[in-house]
C-alpha positions in Angstrom: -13.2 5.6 15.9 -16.1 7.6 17.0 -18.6 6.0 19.2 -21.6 7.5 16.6 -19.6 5.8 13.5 -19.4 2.3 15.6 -23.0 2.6 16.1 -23.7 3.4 12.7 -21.3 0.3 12.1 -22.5 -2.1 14.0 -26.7 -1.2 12.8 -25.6 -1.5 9.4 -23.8 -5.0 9.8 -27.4 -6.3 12.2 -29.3 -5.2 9.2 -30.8 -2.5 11.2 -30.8 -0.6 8.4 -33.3 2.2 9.1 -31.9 3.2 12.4 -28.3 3.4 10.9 -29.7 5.6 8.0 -31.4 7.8 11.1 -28.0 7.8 13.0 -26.0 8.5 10.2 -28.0 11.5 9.6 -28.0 13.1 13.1 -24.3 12.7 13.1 -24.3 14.6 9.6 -26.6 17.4 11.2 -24.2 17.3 14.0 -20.8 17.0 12.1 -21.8 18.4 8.4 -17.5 18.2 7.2 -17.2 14.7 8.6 -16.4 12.4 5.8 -16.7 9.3 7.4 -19.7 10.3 8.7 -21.1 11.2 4.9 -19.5 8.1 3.7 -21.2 5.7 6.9 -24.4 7.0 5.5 -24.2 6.7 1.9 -23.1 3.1 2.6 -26.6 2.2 4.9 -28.1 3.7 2.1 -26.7 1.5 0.0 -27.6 -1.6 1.5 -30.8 -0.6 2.0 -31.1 -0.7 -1.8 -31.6 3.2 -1.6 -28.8 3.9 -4.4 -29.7 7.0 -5.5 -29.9 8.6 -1.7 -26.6 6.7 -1.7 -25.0 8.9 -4.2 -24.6 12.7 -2.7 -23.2 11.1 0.6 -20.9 9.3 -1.4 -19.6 12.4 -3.0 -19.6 14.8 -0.4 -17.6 12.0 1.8 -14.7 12.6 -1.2 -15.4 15.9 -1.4 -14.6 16.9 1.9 -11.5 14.9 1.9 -12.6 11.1 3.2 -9.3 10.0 3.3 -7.4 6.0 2.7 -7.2 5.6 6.1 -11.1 6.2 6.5 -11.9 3.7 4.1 -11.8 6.0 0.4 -11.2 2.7 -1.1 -14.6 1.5 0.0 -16.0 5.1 -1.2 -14.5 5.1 -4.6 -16.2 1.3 -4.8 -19.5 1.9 -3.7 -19.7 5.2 -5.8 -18.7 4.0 -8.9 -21.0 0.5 -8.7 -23.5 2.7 -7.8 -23.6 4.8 -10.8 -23.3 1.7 -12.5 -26.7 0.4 -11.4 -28.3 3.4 -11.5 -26.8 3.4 -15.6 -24.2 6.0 -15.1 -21.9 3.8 -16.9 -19.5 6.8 -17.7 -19.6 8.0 -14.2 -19.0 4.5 -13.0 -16.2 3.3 -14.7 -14.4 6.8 -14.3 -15.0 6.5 -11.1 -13.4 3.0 -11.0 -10.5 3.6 -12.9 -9.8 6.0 -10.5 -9.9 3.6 -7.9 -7.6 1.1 -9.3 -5.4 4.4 -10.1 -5.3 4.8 -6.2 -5.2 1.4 -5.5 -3.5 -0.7 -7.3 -3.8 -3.9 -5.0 -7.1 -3.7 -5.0 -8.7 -6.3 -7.4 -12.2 -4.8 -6.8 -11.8 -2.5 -8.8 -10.9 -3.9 -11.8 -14.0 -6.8 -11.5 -16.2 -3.7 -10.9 -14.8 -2.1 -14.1 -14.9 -4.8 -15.9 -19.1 -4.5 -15.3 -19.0 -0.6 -16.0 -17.0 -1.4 -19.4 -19.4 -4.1 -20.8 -22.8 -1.8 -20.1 -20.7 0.7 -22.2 -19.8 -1.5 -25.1 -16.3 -2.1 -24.2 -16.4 -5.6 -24.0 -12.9 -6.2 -25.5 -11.6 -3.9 -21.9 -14.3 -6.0 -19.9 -13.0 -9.4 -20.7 -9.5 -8.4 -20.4 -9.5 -6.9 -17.2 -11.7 -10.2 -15.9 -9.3 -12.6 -17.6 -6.5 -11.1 -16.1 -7.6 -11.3 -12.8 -8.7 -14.9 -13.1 -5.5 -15.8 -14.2 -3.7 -14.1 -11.3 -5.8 -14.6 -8.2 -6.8 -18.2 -9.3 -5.9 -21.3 -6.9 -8.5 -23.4 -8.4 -5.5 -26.0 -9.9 -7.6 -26.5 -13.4 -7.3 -22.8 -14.0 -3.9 -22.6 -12.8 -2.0 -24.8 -14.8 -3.4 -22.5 -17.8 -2.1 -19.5 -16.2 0.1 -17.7 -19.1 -2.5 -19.1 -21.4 -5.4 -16.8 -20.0 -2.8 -14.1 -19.6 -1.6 -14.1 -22.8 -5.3 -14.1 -24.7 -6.8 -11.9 -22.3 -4.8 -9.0 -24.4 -6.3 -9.9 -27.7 -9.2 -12.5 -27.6 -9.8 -11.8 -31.7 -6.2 -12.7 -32.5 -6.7 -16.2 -34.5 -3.3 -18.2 -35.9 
């Protein structure tokens, strides 16, 4: 890993968040085609609670190819909750369903959808993809033993006998 990223790294996780943002952009000015380096700085901005300054870095970290191995999981996340709390609930749960698309053991995404789908309506979507995941990440042993319950009324939650 560069030495600049492990800076940039290691500011963000102190909560230095400023000087990250700062370092992140010199190694931008520097390095203006280095994904991780967009993506390293949409991420500070992120945690600074700057989403919106959050967004471009995000998408010109895809854009110019941030790859799995440099963390596009992580990318696709941030982006898409972003939009979400900036209310680009369209752009955010495309975003995410790309995500689980890509990465399929990933059960971010889907939580994260899950939020995108209720702001747009989609509640039906939202609970399922919740309920599902409950049902198979649980350990909690009250939840467990109703395992094929959840599964099976996750997919229809209006069905009534």
């Amino acid at each position: 890993m560069n030495t600049a990223i492990e800076q940039i790294t290691t500011l963000r996780k102190e909560g230095k968040l400023d000087e990250a943002i700062a370092l992140a952009k010199e190694l931008i000015q520097a390095e203006p085609e280095n994904p991780v380096a967009q993506y390293q700085c949409a991420w500070c901005h992120d945690t600074a609670g700057l989403e919106k300054e959050a967004v471009p870095y995000y998408e010109k970290a895809m854009e110019l190819g941030l790859s799995p191995e440099d963390d596009l999981a992580g990318a696709l996340l941030g982006l898409g909750s972003t939009y979400r709390t900036l209310g680009r609930y369209e752009a955010a749960a495309e975003t995410l369903a790309k995500g689980m698309q890509q990465f399929p053991d990933d059960r971010s995404f889907p939580v994260f959808l899950s939020m995108a789908y209720y702001n747009l309506g989609r509640h039906h979507e939202a609970m399922t993809l919740l309920l599902q995941n409950l049902a198979e990440t649980t350990s909690d042993p009250s939840l467990f033993a109703y395992k094929k319950a959840l599964l099976f009324y996750a997919n229809d939650l209006d069905q009534t006998w």
